[in-house]
C-alpha positions as CSV (number, residue, x, y, z in Angstrom):
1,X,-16.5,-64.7,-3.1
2,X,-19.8,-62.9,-2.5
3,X,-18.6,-62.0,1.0
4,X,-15.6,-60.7,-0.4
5,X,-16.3,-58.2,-2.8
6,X,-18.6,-56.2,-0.4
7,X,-16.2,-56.3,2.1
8,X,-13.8,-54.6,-0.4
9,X,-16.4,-52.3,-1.8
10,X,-16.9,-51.1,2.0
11,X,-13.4,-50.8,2.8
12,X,-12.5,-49.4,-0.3
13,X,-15.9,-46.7,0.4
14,X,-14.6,-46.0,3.9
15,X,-11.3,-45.5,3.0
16,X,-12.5,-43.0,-0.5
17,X,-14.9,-40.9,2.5
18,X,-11.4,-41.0,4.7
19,X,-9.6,-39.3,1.8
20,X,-11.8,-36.9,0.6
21,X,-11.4,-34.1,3.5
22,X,-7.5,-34.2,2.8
23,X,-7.8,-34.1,-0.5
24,X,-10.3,-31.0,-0.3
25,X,-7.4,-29.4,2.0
26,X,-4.7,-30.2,-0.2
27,X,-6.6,-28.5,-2.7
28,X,-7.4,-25.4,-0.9
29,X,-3.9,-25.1,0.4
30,X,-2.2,-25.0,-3.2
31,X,-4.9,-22.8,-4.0
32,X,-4.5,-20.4,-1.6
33,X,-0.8,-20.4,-1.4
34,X,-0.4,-19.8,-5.1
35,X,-2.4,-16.8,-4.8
36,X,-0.3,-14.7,-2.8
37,X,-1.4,-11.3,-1.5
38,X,0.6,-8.3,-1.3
39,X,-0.6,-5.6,1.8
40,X,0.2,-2.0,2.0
41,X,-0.1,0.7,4.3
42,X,-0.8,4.3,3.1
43,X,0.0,7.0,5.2
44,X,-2.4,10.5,5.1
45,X,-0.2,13.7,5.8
46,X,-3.1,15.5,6.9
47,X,-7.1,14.3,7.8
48,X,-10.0,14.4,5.2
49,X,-13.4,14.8,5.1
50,X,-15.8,11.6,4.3
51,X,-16.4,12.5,0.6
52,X,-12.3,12.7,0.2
53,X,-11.6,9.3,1.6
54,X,-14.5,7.7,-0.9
55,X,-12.7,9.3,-3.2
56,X,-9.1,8.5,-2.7
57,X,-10.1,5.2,-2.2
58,X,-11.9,5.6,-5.3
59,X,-8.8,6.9,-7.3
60,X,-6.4,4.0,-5.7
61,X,-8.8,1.2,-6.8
62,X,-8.6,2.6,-9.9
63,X,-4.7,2.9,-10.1
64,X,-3.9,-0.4,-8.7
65,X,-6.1,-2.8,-11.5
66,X,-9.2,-3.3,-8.0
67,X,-7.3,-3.5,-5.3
68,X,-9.1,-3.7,-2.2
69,X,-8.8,-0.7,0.0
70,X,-10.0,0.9,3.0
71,X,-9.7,4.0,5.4
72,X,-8.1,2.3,9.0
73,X,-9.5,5.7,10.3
74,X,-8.7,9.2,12.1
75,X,-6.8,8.0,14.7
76,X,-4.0,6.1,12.5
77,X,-4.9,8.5,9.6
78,X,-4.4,5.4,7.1
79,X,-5.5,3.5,4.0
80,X,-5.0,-0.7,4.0
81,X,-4.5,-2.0,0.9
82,X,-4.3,-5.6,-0.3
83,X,-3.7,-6.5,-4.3
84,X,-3.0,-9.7,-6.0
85,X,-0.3,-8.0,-8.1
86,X,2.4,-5.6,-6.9
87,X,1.2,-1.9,-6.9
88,X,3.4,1.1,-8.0
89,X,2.5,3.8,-6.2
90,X,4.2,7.0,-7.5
91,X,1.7,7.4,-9.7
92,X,-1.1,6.8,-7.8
93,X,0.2,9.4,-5.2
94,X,1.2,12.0,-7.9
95,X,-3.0,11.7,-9.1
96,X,-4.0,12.3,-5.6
97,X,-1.6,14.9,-4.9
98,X,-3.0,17.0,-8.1
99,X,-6.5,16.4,-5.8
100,X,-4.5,17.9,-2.5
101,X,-4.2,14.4,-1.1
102,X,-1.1,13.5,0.2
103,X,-0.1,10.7,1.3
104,X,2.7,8.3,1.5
105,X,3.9,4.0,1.2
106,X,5.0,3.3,4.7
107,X,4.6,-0.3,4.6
108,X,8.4,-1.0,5.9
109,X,8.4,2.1,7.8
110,X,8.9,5.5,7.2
111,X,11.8,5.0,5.4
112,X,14.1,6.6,2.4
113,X,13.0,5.5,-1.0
114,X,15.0,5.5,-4.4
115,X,14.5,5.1,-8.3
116,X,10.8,5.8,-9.4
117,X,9.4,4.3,-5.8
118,X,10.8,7.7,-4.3
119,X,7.3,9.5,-5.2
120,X,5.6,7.4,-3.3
121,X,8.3,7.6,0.4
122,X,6.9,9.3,3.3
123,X,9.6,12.6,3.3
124,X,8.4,13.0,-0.6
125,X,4.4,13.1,0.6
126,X,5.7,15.6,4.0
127,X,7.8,18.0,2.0
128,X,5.3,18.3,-0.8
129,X,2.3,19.0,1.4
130,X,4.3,21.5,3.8
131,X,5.8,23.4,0.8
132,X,1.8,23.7,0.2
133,X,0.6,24.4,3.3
134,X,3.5,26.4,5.4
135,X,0.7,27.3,8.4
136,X,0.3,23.2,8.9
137,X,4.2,23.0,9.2
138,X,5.9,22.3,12.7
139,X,8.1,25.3,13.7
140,X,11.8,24.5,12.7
141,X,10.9,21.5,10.7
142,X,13.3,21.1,7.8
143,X,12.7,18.4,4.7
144,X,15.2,15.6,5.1
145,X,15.4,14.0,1.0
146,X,17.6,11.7,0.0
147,X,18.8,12.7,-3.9
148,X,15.7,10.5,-5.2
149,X,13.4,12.4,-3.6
150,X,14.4,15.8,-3.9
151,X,15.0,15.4,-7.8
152,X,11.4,13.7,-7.8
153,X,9.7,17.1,-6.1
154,X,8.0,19.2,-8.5
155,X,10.4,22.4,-9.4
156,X,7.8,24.8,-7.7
157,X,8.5,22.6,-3.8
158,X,12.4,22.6,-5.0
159,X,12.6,26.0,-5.5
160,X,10.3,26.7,-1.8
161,X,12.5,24.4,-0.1
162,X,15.8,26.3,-1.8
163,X,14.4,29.6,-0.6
164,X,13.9,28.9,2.4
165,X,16.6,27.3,3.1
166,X,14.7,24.4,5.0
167,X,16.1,21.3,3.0
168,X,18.7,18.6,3.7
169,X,19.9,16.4,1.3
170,X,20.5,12.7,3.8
171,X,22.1,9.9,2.6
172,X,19.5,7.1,4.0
């Protein structure tokens, strides 16, 4: 009976030592699938200076709760972005467009955006800066908006872009 109850005690220690490493995994899997991250792209319509990418990094960290963002670099002229929670971004881009920072969400693309997200699309961020800065804008270029977007831009691009005739309305 002696015998016996070591030999079970050493099975039973093997077996515990066995299943400790899959539980640890289980763990860590439920873990880290349950905390989901989301990633974004941010796309610069024109290049800054060191001091104004520690600072638009700086203003989205504080707009999106601590994300955690960083500058990809001059040749891509984007931010990364990663968040636990799901970030808004039209108004984090209207804050850094009252700093002359423009830039745009082109996570999926550079696609046409509607409701409050169209702030935040890629034509919004171009139009606005152009309407700005008319020497950085291509010869011929014209703003292609979808309705979102053009009644998102601020009266004084509206009126540039009615003007000048240089706006179509697309149905993207």
């Amino acid at each position: 009976m002696f015998v016996m109850d070591n030999l079970d005690s050493g099975n039973i220690m093997r077996t515990a030592i066995r299943l400790v490493p899959v539980l640890f995994f289980l763990a860590t899997a439920q873990i880290s699938f349950s905390q989901q991250e989301n990633w974004y792209v941010l796309q610069l319509m024109h290049p800054l200076n060191e001091g104004q990418i520690k600072s638009t990094i700086g203003t989205i960290i504080s707009g999106s709760n601590g994300a955690q963002v960083w500058y990809n670099g001059a040749k891509s002229n984007t931010f990364g972005c990663k968040s636990q929670e799901l970030i808004s971004w039209s108004s984090i881009v209207a804050e850094l467009m009252q700093h002359d920072v423009f830039v745009a969400d082109v996570t999926y693309g550079n696609v046409h955006y509607s409701g409050t997200a169209a702030r935040s699309s890629y034509f919004f961020a171009q139009a606005c800066y152009y309407a700005g800065h008319a020497d950085q804008m291509p010869v011929g270029w014209i703003a292609q908006l979808n309705h979102d977007e053009w009644d998102a831009l601020p009266e004084n691009v509206r009126s540039y872009y009615q003007s000048n005739n240089n706006f179509e309305i697309v149905e993207k």
